[in-house]
C-alpha positions as CSV (number, residue, x, y, z in Angstrom):
1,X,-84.9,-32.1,135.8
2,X,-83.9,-31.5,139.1
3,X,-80.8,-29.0,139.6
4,X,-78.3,-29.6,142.2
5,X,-76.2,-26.9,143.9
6,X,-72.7,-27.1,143.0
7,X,-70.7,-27.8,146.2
8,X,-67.2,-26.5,146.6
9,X,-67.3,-23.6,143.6
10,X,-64.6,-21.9,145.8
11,X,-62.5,-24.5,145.2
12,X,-63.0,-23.5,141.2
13,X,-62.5,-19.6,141.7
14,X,-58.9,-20.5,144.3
15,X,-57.8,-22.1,141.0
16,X,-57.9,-18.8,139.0
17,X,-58.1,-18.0,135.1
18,X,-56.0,-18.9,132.8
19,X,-53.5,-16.0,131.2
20,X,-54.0,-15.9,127.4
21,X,-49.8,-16.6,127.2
22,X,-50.4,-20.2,128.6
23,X,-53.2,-20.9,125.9
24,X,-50.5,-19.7,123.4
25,X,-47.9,-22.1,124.8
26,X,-50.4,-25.2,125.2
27,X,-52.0,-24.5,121.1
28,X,-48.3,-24.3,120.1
29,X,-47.2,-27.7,121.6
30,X,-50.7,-29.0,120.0
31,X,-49.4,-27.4,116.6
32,X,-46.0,-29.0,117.4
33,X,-47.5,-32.4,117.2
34,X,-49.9,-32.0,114.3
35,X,-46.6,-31.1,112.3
36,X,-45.3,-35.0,113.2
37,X,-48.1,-36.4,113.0
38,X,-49.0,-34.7,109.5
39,X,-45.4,-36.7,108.4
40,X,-46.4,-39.7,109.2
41,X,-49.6,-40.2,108.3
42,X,-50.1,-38.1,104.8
43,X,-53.4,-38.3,103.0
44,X,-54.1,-41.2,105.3
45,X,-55.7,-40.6,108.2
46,X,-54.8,-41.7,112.4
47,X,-57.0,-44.5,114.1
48,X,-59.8,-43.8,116.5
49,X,-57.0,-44.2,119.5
50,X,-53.9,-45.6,120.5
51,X,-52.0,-48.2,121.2
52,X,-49.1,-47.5,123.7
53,X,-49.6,-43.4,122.8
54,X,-48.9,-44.0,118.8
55,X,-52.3,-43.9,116.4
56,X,-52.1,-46.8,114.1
57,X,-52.6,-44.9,110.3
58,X,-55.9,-45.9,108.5
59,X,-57.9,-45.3,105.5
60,X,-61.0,-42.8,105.5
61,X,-63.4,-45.1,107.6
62,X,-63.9,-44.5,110.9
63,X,-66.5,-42.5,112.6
64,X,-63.8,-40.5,114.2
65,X,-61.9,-39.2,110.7
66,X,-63.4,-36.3,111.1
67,X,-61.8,-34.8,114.3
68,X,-58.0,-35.3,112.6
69,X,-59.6,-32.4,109.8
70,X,-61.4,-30.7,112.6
71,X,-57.4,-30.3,114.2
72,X,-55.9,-29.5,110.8
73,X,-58.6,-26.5,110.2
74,X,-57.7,-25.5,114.0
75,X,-54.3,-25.3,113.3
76,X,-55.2,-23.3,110.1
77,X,-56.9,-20.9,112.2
78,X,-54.4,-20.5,114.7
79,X,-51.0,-20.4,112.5
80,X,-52.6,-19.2,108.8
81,X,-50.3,-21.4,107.5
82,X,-51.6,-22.8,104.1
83,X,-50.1,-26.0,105.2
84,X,-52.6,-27.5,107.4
85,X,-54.8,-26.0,104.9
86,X,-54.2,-27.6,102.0
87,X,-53.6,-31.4,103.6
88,X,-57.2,-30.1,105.4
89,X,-58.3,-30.1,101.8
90,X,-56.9,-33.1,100.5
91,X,-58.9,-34.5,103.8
92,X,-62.3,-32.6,102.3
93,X,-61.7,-34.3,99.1
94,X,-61.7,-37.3,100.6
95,X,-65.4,-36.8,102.6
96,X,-66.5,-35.9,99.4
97,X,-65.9,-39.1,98.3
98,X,-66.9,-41.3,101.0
99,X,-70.1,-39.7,100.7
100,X,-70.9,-40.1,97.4
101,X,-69.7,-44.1,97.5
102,X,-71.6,-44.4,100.7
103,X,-68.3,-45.5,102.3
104,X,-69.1,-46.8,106.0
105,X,-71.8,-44.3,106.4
106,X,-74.8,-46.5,107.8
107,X,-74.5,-44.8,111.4
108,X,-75.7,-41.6,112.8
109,X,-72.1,-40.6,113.2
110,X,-72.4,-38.2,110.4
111,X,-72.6,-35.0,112.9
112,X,-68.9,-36.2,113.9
113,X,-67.7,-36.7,110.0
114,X,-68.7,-33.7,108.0
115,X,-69.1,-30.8,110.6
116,X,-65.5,-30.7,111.7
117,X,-64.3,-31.5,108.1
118,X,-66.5,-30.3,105.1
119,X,-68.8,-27.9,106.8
120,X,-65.9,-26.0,108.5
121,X,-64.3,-25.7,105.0
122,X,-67.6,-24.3,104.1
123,X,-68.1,-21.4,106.8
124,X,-64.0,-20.7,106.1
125,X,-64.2,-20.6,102.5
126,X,-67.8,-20.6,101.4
127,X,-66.3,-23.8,99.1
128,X,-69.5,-25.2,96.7
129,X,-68.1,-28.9,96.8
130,X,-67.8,-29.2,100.6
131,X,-71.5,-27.3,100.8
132,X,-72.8,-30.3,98.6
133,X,-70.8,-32.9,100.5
134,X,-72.3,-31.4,103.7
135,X,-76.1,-31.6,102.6
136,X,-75.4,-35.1,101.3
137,X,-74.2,-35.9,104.9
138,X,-77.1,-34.6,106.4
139,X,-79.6,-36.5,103.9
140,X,-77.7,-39.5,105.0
141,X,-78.2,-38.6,108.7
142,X,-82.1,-38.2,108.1
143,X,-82.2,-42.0,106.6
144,X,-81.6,-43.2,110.3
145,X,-84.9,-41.1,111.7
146,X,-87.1,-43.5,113.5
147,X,-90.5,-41.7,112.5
148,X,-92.5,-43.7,115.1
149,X,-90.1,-43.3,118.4
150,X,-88.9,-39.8,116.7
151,X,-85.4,-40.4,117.3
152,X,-82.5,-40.8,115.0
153,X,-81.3,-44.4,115.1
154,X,-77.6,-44.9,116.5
155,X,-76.3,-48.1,115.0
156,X,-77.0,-51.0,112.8
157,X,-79.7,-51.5,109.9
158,X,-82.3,-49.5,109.6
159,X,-85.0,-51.3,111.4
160,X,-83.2,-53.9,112.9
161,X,-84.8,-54.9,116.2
162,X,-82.1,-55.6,118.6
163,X,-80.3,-52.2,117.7
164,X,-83.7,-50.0,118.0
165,X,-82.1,-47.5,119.8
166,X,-80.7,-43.4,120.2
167,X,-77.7,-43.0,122.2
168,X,-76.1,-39.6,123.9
169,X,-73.8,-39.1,121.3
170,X,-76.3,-38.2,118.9
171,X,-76.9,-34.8,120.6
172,X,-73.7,-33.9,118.7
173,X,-74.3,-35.1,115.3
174,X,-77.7,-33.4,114.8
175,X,-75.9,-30.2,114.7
176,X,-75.3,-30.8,111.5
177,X,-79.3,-31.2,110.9
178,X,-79.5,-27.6,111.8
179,X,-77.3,-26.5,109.9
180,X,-78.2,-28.3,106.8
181,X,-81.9,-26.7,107.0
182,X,-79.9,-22.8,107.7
183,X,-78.5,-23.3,104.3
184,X,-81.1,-25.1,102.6
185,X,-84.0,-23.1,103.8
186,X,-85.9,-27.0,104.7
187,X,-86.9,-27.0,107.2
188,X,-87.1,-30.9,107.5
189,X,-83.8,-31.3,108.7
190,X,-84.5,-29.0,111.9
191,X,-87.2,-30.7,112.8
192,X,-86.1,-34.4,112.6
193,X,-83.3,-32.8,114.9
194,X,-86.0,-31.5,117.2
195,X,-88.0,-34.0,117.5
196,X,-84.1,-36.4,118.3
197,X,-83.6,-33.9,120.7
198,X,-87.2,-33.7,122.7
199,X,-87.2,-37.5,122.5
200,X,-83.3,-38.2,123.9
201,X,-84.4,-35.1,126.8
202,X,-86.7,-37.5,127.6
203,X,-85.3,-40.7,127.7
204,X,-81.4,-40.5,128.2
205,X,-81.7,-37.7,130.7
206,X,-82.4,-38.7,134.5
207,X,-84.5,-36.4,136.2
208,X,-81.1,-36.2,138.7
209,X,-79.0,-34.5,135.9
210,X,-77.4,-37.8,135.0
211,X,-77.7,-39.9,132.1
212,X,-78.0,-42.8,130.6
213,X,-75.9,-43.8,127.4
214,X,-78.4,-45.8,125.2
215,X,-82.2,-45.5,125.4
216,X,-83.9,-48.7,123.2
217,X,-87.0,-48.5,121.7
218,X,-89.6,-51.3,121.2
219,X,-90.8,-51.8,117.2
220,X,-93.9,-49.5,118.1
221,X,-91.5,-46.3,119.3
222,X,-92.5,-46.7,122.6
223,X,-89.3,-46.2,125.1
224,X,-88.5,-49.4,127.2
225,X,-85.0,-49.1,129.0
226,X,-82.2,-47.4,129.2
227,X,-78.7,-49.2,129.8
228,X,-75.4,-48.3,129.0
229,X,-72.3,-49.9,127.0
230,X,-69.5,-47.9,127.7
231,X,-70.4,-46.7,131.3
232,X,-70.0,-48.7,134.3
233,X,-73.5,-49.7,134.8
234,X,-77.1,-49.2,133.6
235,X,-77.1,-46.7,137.0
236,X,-74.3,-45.0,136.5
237,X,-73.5,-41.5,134.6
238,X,-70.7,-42.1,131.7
239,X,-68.2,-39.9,132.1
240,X,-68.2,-38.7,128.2
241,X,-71.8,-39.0,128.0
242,X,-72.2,-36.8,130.6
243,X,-70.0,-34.4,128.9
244,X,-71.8,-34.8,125.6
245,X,-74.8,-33.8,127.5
246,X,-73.4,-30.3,128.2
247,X,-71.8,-29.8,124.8
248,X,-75.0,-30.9,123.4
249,X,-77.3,-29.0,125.4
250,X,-75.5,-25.6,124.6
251,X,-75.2,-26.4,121.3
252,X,-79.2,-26.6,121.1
253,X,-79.2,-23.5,122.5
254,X,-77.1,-22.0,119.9
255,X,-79.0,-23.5,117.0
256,X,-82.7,-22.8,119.1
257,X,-82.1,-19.9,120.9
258,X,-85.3,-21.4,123.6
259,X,-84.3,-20.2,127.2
260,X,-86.1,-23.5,129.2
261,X,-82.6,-25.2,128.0
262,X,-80.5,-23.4,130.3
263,X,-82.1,-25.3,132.9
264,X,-81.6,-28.6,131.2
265,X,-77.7,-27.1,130.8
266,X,-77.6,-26.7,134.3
267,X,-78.8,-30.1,135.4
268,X,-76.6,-31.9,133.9
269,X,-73.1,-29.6,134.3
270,X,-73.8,-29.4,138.0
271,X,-74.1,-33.1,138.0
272,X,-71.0,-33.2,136.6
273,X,-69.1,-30.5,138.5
274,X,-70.3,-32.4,141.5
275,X,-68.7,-35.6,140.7
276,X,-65.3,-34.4,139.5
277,X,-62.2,-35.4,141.6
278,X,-60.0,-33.2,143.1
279,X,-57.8,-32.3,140.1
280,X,-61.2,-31.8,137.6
281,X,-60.9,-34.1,135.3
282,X,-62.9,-37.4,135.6
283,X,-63.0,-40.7,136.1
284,X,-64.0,-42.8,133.1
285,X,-67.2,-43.1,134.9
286,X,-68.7,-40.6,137.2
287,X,-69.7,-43.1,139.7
288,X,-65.7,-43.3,140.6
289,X,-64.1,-41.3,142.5
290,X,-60.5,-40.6,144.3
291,X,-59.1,-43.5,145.2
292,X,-61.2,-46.1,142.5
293,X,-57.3,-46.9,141.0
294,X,-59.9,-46.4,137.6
295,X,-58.8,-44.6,134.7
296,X,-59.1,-41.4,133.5
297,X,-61.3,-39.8,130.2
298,X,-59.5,-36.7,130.0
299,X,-61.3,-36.6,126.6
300,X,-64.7,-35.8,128.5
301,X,-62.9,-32.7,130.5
302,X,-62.2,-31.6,126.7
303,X,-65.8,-31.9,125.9
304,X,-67.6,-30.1,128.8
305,X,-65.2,-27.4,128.4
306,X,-66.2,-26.9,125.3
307,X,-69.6,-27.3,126.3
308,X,-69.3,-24.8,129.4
309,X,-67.5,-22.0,126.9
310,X,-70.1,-22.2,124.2
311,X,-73.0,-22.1,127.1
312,X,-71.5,-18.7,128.7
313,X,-72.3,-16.8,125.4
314,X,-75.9,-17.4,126.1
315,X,-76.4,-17.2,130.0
316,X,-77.3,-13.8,131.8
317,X,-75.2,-11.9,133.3
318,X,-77.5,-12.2,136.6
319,X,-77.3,-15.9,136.8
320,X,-76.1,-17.2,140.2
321,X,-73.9,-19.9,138.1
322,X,-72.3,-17.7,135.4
323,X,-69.1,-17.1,137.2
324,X,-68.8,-20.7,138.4
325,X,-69.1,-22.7,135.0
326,X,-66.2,-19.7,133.9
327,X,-64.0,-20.7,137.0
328,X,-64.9,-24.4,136.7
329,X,-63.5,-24.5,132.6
330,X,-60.7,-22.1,133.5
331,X,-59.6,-24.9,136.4
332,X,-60.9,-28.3,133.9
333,X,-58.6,-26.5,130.9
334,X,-55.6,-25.6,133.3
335,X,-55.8,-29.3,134.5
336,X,-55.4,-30.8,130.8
337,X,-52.6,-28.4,129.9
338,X,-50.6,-29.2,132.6
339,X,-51.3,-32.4,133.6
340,X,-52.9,-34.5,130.7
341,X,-51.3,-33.0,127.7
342,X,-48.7,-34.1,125.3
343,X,-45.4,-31.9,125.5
344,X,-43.0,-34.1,124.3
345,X,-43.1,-33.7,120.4
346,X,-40.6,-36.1,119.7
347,X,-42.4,-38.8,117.7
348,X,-45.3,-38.7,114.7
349,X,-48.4,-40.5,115.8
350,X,-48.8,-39.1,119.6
351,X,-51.7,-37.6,121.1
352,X,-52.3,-34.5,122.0
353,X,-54.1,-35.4,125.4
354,X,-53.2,-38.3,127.0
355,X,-55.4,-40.4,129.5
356,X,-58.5,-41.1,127.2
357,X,-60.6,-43.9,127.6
358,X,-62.0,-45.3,124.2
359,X,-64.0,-48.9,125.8
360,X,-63.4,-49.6,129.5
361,X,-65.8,-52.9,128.7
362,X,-63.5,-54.0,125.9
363,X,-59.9,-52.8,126.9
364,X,-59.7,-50.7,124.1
365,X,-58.4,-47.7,124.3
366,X,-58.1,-47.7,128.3
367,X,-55.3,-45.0,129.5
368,X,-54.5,-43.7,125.7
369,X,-54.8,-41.0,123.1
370,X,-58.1,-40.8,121.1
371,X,-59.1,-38.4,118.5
372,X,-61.8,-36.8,119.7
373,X,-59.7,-36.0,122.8
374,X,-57.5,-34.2,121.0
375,X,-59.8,-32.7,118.9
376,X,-61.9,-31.2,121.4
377,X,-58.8,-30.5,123.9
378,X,-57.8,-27.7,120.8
379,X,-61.1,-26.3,120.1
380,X,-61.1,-25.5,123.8
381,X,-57.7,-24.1,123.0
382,X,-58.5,-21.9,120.8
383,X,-62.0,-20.9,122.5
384,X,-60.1,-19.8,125.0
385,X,-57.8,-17.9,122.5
386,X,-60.1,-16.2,120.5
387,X,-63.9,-15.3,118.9
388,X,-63.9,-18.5,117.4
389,X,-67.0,-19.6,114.9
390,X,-67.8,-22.7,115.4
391,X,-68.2,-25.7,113.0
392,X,-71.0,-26.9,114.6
């Protein structure tokens, strides 16, 4: 993959670093609106995103459940107030069940369910049921491995035709793969997350450092096309993709510890620090730029910070890029804090980020709240706060 120089890096380092006191201020307007939205929404749980900046409350179904826990254990963390602890809990209990019915679990969102919820509660607390639930999420993850096209399947039956397919996403959910074999000593689950990972390096990654979103399959495993559905076009880089691309890419590092992914890392963050507008946080899309009058996914400036932090653990000291990808999520988390986050706290079901984008294609979600938004918007928070261990 070919790495591009990132152009304007001053324009990261004029920015500056953020001061630990304006972390503190930002987590506590975050913990400000947990508190309302814990009211509101009890041992339910808030919708995927929302409608006019107010999460509609739902039942344990949605693929994005688990980010609401993930915020409730970052809260935890950050106040060690038993609180958000024991509605976190309450939360577990209720993975534990959807689990075990198989409650809307046919999707290789599993990554996003259990390792914010159940496997967080399990490297906090060591807990035995939220261990189990964890390994039972993973085993349900491995029933979508394509053992043909070596790739974990993203949607729809297994072996349904039209939906024979791996998508970016995934690169976070097989996390949960490594971690299942850590504690299992199987090495099965590693390896199906391997071989996901090899396969989507080579299919939804563009020699440029772009991306595509979805890569289909034909019934034989043999790759055919990659297109997109939430990104402008089949040409063009999705903004979040993009940003799961630099998450996921550090996140292999951290689970593989195999130094050719730093340049995979670096192809597709410079891609992406290349393409941001002038405040750094992008366009839904990365093919859009200043002046588009498109909307916003601050949710993928959560991401790649995230991404960015995690990846600076790992790279050398001596690396011509180290101090930029540190000025560049120093600038991208200054941007969210004081331009895209929530610091109202006057009513239960807000966001904590604002300007999301859920579905461009499908008007949903477009200029709102989403859950992973937030979610990710704290755990760069906190990052940035302290030696955090990750649930991933």
């Amino acid at each position: 993959m070919h790495i591009e120089q990132i152009r304007n890096s001053h324009e990261f380092f004029r920015n500056g670093y953020l001061k630990k006191e304006e972390v503190e201020t930002a987590l506590d307007f975050a913990v400000g609106q947990i508190d309302l939205n814990m009211d509101l929404f009890g041992e339910s749980f808030p919708g995927s995103s929302t409608k006019n900046n107010s999460y509609p409350t739902i039942d344990n179904v949605e693929w994005t459940s688990g980010f609401w826990t993930g915020m409730l254990w970052l809260a935890y963390e950050y106040t060690n107030n038993e609180k958000y602890a024991n509605l976190a809990k309450k939360n577990v209990d209720s993975f534990i069940n959807r689990i075990n019915k198989k409650i809307e679990v046919n999707h290789h969102d599993l990554g996003f369910l259990y390792s914010p919820s159940t496997v967080a509660w399990y490297k906090l607390s060591g807990d035995e049921d939220a261990l189990q639930a964890s390994i039972a999420a993973a085993e349900q993850l491995v029933t979508r491995y394509n053992e043909k096209g070596k790739f974990i399947q993203a949607w729809g039956d297994k072996g349904d035709a039209s939906e024979n397919r791996l998508i970016i996403d995934a690169l976070l959910n097989i996390p949960l793969l490594y971690w299942a074999s850590k504690v299992t000593n199987d090495d099965k689950y590693r390896k199906i997350a391997y071989e996901h990972y090899k396969t989507a390096k080579s299919t939804v990654f563009r020699e440029d450092g772009s991306t595509h979103h979805t890569y289909y399959f034909d019934k034989n495993g043999v790759p055919v096309k990659g297109v997109t559905r939430q990104g402008y076009s089949d040409e063009s880089s999705w903004a979040r993709g993009q940003a799961w691309a630099i998450y996921g890419n550090a996140l292999q590092y951290y689970n593989l510890q195999d130094e050719k992914i730093f340049d995979d890392f670096k192809s597709v963050t410079n891609f992406y620090l290349n393409r941001l507008p002038a405040d750094n946080v992008p366009y839904w899309d990365l093919i859009f730029q200043d002046g588009s009058g498109q909307s916003r996914d601050s949710s993928a400036a959560s991401i790649a910070v995230c991404g960015m932090n995690e990846m600076l653990k790992y790279i050398p000291e001596s690396d011509e890029y180290k101090l930029v990808y540190q000025s560049a999520a120093h600038s991208m988390l200054k941007a969210l804090i004081y331009n895209y986050a929530n610091t109202d706290n006057n009513k239960g079901g807000a966001p904590l980020l604002l300007h999301g984008v859920y579905s461009w294609h499908s008007d949903h979600g477009v200029d709102e709240g989403n859950l992973w938004g937030d979610y990710f918007y704290m755990e760069a928070l906190i990052r940035f706060y302290k030696n955090w261990k990750i649930y991933w």
